[in-house]
N, C-alpha and C positions, 0 to 999 in steps of 0.2 A: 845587792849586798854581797860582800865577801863572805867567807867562812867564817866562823865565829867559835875559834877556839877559846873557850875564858878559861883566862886564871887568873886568880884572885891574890892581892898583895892588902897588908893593912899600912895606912898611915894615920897617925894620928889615932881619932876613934872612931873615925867612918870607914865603913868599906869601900874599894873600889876595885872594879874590873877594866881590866882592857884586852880588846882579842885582838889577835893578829888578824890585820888589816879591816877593820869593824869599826862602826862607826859611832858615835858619841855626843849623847847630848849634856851639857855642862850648865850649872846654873851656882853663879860666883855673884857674891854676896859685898856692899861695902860694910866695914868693920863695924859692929854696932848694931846693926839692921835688923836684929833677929832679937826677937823680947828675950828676956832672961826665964822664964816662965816656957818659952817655947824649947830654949837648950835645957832648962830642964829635965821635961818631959823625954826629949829624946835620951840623955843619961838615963832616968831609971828604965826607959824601955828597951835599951841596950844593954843594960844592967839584967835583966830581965829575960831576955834573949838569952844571954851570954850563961847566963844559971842553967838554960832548958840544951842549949846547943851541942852538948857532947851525946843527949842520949837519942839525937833525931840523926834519922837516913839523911845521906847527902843530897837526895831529893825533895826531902821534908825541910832541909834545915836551909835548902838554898828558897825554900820557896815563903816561909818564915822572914825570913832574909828579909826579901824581893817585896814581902806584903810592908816588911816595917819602913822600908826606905820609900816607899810609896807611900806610907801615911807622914813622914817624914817632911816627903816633898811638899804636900800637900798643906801641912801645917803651914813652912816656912813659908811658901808661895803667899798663902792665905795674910801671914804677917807681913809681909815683901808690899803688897798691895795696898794693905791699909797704913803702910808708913807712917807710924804711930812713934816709933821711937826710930835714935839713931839718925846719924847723916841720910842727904839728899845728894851728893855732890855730885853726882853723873847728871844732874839737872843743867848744870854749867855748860853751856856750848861748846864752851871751850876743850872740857872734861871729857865731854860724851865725842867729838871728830879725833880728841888725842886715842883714848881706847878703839874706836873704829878702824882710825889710821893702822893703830899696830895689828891688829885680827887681820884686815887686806895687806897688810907686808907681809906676814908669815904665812899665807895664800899661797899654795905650787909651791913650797918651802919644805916645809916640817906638816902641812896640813893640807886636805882640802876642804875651804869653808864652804860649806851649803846651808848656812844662814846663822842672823845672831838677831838679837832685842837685844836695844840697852835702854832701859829703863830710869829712874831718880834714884833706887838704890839697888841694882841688879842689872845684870846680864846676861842671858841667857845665848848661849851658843851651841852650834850643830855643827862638827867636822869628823874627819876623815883621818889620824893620823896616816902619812903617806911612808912608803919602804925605801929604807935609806939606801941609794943604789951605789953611791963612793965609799970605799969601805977605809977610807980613811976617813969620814965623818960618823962613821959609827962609833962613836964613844961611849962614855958611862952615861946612861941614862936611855937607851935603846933597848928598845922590845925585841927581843928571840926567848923562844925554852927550849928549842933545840938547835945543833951548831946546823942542823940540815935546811934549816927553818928563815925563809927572811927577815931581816930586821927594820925595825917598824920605832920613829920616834915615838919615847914615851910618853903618856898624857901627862906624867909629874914633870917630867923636864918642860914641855912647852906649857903646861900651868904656870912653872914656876918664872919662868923669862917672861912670858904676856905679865902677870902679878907683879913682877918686880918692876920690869921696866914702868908699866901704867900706873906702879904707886910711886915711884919717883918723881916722875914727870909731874902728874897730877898734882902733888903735895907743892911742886916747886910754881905753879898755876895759882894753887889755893893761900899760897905763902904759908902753908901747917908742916908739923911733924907727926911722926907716928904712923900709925897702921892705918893704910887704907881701903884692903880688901880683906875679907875675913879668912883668916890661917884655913880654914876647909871649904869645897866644893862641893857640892851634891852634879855627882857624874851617873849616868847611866848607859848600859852597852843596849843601840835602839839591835831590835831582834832581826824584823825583816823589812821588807818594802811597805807594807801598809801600815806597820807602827810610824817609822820613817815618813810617813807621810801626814799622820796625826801630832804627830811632834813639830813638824815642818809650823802646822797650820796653827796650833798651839804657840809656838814660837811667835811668830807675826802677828797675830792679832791681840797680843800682851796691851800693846795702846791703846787698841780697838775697848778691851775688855775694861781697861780703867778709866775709860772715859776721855780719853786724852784727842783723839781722833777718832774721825766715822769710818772708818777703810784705814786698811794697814801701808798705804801705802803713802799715806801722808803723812806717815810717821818719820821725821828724816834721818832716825836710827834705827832703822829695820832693813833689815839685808835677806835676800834670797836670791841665791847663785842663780842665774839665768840658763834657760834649757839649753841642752848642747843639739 
């Protein structure tokens, strides 16, 4: 693992972190997927948070933080699985090889992938964003906090191109209009090599755990970058 400078930007009402050169697990949602009961809960406990957050240490209030977005995950995951409400449409063959496709195109790109699940209404991804080394492709949406400091595509900018392009495509597959991935991501910066590696394993056995396949490798939407 690289260094792991974080700083923190808000979009939207979820936090997110990206370090220079660190690496990232992402779990992107289709629109709807998520009970109304479980956005919720997250509002008032962000609500919640946000009352307590000016009078905690910055080690107190990042670890606050850390615990809510982890109960956070855990919720939505928990909803994600039981696909109770909301579209299925990554069930679609069709659906699930177009979003595969685009993740391996932007592979040695703007990212290194080291694995994804794509699930009936989720996706769960593992990369790399990589250092832009033409500084004429450094544009608006590039990672530095200092001019001394590499620049590193930003995980908004590549959320935003993978989201846009795969909801196009997709909706013009499905013949629909409208939103097909949900406006936020639940991202996390993985810390070291052994997280990195429980998150790997977590990732891949998504199928395994829903019943869908016995061995994650018979899932034919599961990805794990091969050893170098």
């Amino acid at each position: 693992m690289s260094r792991l400078d974080y700083k923190e930007f808000y979009r939207r009402n979820l936090p997110h972190w990206q370090p220079l050169g660190g690496t990232l697990f992402v779990t992107c949602c289709l629109s709807g997927s998520i009970p109304q009961s479980t956005l919720d809960w997250y509002k008032k406990a962000k609500r919640h948070f946000d009352a307590q957050a000016a009078s905690l240490g910055t080690s107190e209030r990042a670890e606050r933080e850390l615990e809510l977005q982890r109960e956070w995950f855990v919720r939505i995951e928990g909803a994600l699985h039981k696909a109770e409400v909301g579209p299925t449409w990554l069930k679609d063959e069709r659906v699930a090889k177009l979003v595969a496709g685009n993740l391996h195109f932007h592979d040695g790109k703007t990212y290194r992938l080291d694995a994804y699940c794509i699930m009936p209404n989720h996706a769960h991804l593992v990369f790399a964003p990589l250092e832009i080394l033409d500084p004429k492709t450094a544009q608006a949406g590039s990672i530095h906090y200092d001019e001394r400091e590499p620049r590193y595509y930003g995980l908004a900018k590549i959320m935003h191109s993978f989201k846009s392009y795969t909801s196009n495509e997709s909706n013009k597959i499905l013949q629909r209009g409208g939103e097909f991935w949900q406006h936020e991501s639940y991202d996390h910066v993985i810390r070291d090599e052994p997280e990195w590696e429980r998150i790997i394993a977590y990732v891949i056995d998504n199928p395994v755990k829903a019943g869908f396949v016995a061995q994650w490798q018979d899932w034919p939407y599961t990805y794990l970058r091969p050893p170098t």
